[in-house]
N, C-alpha and C positions, 0 to 999 in steps of 0.2 A: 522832902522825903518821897514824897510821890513819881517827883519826875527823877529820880535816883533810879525809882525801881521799874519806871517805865523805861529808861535808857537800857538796864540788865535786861528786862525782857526783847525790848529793840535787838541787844546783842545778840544773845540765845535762839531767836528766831532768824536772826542772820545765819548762825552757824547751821543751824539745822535745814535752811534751806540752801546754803552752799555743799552740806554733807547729801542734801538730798540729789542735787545737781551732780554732783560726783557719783554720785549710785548706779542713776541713771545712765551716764555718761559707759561705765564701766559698763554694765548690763547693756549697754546698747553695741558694745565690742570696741570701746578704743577705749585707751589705757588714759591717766590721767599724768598729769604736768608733774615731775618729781616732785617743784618747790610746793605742792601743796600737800603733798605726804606728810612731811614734818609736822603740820598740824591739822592732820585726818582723824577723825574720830574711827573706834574700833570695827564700828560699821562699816564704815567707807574701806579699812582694810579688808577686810572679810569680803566686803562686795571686789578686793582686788587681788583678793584667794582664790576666787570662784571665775573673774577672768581670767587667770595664770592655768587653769585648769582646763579650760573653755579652749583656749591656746595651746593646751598641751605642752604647757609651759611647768610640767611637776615638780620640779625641785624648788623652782621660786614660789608656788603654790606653799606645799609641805615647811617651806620655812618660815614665810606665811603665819599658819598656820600656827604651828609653834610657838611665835611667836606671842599671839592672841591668847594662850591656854592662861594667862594670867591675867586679862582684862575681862573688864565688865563684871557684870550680875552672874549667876548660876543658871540663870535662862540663856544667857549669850555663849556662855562657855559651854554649853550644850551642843549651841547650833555648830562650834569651833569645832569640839570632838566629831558631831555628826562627819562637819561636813571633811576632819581627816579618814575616818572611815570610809565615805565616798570614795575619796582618791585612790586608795588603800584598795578598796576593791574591786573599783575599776580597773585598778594594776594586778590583782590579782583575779579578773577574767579575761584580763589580756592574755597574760600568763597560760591559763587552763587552754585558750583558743590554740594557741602555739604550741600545746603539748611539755610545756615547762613548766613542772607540776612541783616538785621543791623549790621555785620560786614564790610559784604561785601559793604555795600552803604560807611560807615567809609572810605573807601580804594578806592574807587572808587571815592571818594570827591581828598583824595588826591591824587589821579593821574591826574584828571581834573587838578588841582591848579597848578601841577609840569608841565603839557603839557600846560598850558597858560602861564606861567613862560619862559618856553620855545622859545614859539612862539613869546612873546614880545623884548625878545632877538634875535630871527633868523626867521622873520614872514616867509619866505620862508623855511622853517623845515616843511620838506612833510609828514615823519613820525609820527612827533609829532603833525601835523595836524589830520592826518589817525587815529592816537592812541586816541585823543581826543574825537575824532566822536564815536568811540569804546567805549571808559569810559559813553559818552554820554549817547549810548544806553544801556549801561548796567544799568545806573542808571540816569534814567530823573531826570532834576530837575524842581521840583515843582515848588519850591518858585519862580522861574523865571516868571512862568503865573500865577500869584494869580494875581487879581483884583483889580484894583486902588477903593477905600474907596467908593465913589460916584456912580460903575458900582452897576446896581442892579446883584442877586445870580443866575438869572438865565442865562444871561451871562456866568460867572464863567463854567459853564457847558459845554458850545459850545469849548472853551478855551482850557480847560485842554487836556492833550494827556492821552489819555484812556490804552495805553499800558501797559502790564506786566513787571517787572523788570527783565532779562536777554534776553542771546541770545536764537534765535530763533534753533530748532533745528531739524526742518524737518518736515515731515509727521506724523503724529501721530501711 
């Protein structure tokens, strides 16, 4: 019985040091072998989310991504939502830089969605707190302070946040 459950651990330690070689491997900027995809644990994909990204490799990223929303713990599926808001947002201050601002809001909706996602999963997720606030400001939302039916219009005016859509970027 013993050497049963020394061989399980033997394995387990295998896997985890072949998933940590793969990590690495990604994190160090070269992609990994397809045949061992097949049997990558959900880390090792996510560590090949964040490569596709790094590449500027988006769409493979985002599907990625997607994919993972259903693996692991509530901790993991955390870091998954984090890290589509990443992307999400990254594409949405590409967007702002280039003056394509209805894109940019597009993308900036869903990186809000993916950082509230987030946070309902891991409300202690500092980053996906921080990044939220970021999305926030890059793109107010409206419809949050529009006037209950009954307020009269001039109300509605005191309300609204006056601000420009992007960040701010210094002195003139």
């Amino acid at each position: 019985m013993l050497a049963l459950s020394a061989l399980l651990e033997l394995r387990q330690w295998r896997k985890a040091a072949a998933a940590n070689a793969d990590i690495a491997e990604l994190l160090g900027g070269h992609d990994i072998a397809p045949e061992r995809l097949a049997a990558a644990s959900p880390q090792v994909l996510l560590a090949r989310a964040v490569y596709f990204v790094r590449h500027e490799r988006y769409g493979d990223a985002l599907e990625l991504l997607n994919l993972l929303e259903t693996r692991g713990d509530g901790a993991f599926r955390a870091d998954v939502y984090y890290n589509q808001g990443n992307l999400q947002l990254a594409q949405a201050l590409d967007r702002v830089e280039k003056s394509e601002m209805d894109q940019a809001r597009v993308f900036a909706e869903l990186a809000k969605e993916a950082y509230r996602r987030a946070l309902s999963l891991a409300p202690g997720h500092w980053d996906a707190k921080y990044n939220l606030e970021v999305a926030m400001r890059l793109m107010p939302e409206m419809d949050r302070v529009s006037p209950a039916d009954d307020e009269a219009p001039a109300a509605e005016s005191k309300r609204l946040w006056t601000g420009l859509p992007g960040l701010p970027r210094g002195l003139p």
